[in-house]
C-alpha positions as CSV (number, residue, x, y, z in Angstrom):
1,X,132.7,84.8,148.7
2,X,131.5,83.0,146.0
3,X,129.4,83.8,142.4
4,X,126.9,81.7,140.4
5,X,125.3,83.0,137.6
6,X,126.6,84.0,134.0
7,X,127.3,86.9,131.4
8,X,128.2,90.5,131.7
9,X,126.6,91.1,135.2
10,X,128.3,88.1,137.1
11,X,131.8,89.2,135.0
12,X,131.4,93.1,136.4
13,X,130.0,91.9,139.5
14,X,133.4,90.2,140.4
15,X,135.4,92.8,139.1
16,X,133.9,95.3,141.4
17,X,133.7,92.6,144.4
18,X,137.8,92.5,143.6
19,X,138.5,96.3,143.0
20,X,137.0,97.0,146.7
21,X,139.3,94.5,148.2
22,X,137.4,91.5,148.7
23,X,138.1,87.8,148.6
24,X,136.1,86.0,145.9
25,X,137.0,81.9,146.3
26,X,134.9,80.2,143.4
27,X,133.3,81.4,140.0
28,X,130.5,79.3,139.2
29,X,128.3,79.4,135.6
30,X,126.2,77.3,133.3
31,X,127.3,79.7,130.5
32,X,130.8,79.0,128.9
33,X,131.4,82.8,128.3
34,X,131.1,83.9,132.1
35,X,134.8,82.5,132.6
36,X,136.7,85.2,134.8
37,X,140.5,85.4,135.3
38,X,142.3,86.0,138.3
39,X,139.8,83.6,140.3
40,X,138.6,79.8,139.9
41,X,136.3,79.0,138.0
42,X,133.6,76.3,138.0
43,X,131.7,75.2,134.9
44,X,128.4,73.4,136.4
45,X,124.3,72.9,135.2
46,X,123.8,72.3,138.8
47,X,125.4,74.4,141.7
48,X,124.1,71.9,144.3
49,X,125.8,68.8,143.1
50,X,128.6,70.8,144.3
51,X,127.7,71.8,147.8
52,X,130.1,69.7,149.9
53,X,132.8,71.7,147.8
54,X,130.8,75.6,148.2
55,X,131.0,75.1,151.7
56,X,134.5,74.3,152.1
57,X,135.6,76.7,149.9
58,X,133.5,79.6,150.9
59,X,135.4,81.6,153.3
60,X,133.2,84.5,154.2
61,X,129.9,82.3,154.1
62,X,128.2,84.4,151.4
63,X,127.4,83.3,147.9
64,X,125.9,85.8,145.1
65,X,123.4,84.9,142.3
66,X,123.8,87.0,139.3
67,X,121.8,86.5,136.2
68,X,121.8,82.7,137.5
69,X,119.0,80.8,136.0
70,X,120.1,77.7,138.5
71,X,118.2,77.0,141.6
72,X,119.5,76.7,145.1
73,X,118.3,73.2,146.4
74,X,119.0,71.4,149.8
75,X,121.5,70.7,151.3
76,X,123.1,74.4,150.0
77,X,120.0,75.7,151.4
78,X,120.2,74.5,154.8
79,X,124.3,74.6,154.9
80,X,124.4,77.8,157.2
81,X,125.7,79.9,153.9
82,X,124.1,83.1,153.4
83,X,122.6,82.9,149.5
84,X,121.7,86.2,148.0
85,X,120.1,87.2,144.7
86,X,120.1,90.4,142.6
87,X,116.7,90.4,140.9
88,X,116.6,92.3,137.5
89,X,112.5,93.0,138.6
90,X,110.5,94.1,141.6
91,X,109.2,92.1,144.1
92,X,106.7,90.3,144.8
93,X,105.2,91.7,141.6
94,X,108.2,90.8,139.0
95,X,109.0,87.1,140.3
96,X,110.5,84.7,137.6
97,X,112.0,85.4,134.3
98,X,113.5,89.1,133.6
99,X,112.6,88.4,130.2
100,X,109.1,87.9,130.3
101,X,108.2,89.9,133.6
102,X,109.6,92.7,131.1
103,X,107.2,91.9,128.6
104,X,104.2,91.3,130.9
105,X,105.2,94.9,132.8
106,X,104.5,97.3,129.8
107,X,101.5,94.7,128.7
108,X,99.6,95.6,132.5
109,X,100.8,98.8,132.2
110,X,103.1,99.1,135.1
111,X,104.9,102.2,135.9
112,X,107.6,101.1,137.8
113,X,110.5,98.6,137.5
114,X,113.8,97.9,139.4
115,X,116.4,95.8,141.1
116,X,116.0,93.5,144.2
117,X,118.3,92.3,146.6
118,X,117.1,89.3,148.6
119,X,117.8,86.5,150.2
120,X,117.3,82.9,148.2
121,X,114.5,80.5,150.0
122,X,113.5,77.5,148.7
123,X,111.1,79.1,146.1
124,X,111.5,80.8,143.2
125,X,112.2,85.2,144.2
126,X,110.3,84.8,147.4
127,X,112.9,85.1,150.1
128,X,112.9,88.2,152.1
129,X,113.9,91.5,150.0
130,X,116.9,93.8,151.6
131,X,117.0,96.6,149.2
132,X,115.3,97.4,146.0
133,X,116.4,100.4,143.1
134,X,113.5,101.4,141.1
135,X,113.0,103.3,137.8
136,X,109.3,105.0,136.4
137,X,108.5,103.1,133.4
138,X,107.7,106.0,130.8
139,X,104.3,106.2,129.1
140,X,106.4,105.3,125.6
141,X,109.0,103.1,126.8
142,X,109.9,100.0,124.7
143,X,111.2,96.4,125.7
144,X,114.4,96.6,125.0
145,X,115.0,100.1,127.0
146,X,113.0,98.8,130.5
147,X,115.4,95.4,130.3
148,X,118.6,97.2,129.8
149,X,118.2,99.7,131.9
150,X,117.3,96.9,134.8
151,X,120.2,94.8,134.0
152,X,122.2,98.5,134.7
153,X,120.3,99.1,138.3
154,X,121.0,95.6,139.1
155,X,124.4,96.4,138.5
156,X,124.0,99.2,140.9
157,X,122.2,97.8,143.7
158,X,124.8,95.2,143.2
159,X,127.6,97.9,143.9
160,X,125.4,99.7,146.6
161,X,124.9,96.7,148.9
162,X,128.0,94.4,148.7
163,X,129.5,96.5,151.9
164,X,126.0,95.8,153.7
165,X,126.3,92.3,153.0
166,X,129.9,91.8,153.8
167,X,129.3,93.7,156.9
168,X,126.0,91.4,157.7
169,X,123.9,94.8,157.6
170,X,120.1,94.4,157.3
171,X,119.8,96.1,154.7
172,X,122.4,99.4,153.0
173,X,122.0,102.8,153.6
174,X,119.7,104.4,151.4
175,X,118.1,101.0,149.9
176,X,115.2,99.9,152.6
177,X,112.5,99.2,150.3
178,X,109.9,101.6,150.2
179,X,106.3,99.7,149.8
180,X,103.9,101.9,147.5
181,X,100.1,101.2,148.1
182,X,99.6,101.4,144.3
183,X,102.1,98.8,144.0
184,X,100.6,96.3,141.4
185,X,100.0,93.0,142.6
186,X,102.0,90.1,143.2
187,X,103.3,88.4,139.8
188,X,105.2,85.5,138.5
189,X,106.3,85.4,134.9
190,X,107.7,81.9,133.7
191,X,107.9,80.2,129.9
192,X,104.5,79.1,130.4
193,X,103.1,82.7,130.9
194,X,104.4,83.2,127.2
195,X,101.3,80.8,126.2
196,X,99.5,84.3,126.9
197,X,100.7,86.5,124.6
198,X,99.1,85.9,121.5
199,X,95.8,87.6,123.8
200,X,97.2,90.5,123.3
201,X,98.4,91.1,119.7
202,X,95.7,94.0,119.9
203,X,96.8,95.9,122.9
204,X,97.5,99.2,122.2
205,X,101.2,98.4,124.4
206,X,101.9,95.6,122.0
207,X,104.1,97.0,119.9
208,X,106.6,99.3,122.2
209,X,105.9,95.7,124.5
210,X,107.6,93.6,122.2
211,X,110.4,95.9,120.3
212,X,113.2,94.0,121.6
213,X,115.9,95.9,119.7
214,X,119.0,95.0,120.5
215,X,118.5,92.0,123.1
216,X,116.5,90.2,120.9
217,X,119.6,87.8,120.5
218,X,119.4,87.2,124.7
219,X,116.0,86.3,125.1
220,X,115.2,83.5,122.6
221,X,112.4,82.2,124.8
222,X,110.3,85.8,124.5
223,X,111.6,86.6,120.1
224,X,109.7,82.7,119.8
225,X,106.5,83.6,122.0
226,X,106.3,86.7,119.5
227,X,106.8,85.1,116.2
228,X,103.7,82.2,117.4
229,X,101.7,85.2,118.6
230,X,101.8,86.9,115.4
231,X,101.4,83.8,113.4
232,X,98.4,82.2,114.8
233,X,95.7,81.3,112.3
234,X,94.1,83.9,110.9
235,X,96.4,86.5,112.6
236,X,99.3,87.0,110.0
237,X,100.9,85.1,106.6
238,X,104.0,83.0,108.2
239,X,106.2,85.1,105.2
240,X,105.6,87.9,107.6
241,X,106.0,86.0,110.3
242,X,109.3,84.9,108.9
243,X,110.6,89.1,109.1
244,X,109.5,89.5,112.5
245,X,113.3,89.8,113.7
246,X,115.2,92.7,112.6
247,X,118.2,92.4,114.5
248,X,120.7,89.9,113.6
249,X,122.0,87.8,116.8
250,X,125.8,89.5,116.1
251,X,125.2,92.9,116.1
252,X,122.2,92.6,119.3
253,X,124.9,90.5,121.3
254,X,127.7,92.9,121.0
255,X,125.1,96.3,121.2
256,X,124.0,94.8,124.6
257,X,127.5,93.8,126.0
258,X,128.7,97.6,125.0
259,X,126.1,98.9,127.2
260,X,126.5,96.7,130.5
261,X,130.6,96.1,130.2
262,X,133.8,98.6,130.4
263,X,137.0,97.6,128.6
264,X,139.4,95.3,131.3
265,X,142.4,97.6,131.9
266,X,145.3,96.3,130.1
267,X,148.4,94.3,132.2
């Protein structure tokens, strides 16, 4: 079995994957910090420069994406390995960026957000979904609540389905996706959908939409979209522009890893 991805979710992810007694034959990250011991590690910007490697050293024939921002590319793609993702978002509606699907979710007023298992395809969160976790989205909920709390049911499903997938289930008991009819439309959310924000500095959502609290210091590419939203012409002074960020990067980065991470038992 093998990992690529980064942070707190790939790190637990592992742990668990080790704890219930399975093998895990290669860590791979683009993020320094995702380093796990006990297992080898690979430090890599692109996983499929390395695909004669994966596929020798995958045992099992499974990889995990987990928080991985990397995409899967031929030949990994057509290597006969079974690639699954855990999706921090619903799909279809959710596709892209955690970060800004988020956002975009409490802008168009959806009451619903989750976790998805699925299987990687050559696009981006459109291969077919095994098992989803879902959560209501509260009339008052802010940012920073709906994207912790997904990054803690991806963590979750995670735990839920590994057995599924090791056992090369369908889909794990209790998880078969269950397809509302007011289920909100299809969605993808990338950097460029950020170009859209600044439409709706007036939305009564706006402000519970964009309190990112204490993962302001994780998602640089959403705390930007708000500061040029809010300092368009004519829209705000750039002094006030300037105190748009509360939270300083050190006490959001250690607030969000005490809220996804146990302490490592001591040896």
């Amino acid at each position: 079995m093998i990992f690529v991805g980064r942070g707190a979710l790939l790190r637990r992810a592992v742990d668990f994957t080790l704890s219930a007694g399975h093998r895990v034959d290669l860590v791979c990250s683009d993020g320094l910090d995702a380093d796990v011991t006990a297992v080898r590690f690979l430090h890599t910007t692109d996983i499929n420069v390395h695909a004669d490697a994966i596929r020798e050293q995958c045992t099992d024939g499974i990889i995990w994406s987990i928080d991985n921002r990397m995409l899967f590319r031929a030949p990994l793609l057509d290597s006969g390995l079974r690639i699954y993702n855990i999706h921090n978002g619903l799909l279809p509606q959710h596709r892209g960026l955690p970060s800004v699907a988020v956002l975009f979710a409490l802008l168009h007023g959806h009451t619903e957000y989750g976790a998805t298992l699925h299987e990687v395809d050559q696009s981006i969160d459109t291969g077919r979904v095994l098992a989803e976790q879902r959560f209501a989205i509260g009339p008052d909920a802010r940012y920073h609540q709906v994207l912790l709390r997904g990054v803690q049911t991806c963590q979750r499903l995670f735990e839920r389905c590994l057995s599924a997938v090791v056992a090369g289930l369908p889909q794990a008991p209790g998880t078969t996706p269950a397809r509302p009819t007011s289920d909100p439309p299809p969605g993808y959310y990338g950097l460029r959908t950020l170009r859209d924000l600044r439409r709706y500095t007036d939305d009564p959502a706006y402000a519970r939409a964009t309190d990112l609290g204490v993962t302001a210091a994780f998602v640089p590419e959403v705390e930007a979209a708000i500061a040029r939203a809010v300092c368009a012409p004519g829209v705000e002074a750039p002094s006030a522009c300037a105190r748009s960020t509360v939270t300083t990067a050190g006490t959001a980065r250690d607030a969000l890893r005490s809220s996804v991470t146990r302490p490592r038992p001591s040896t």
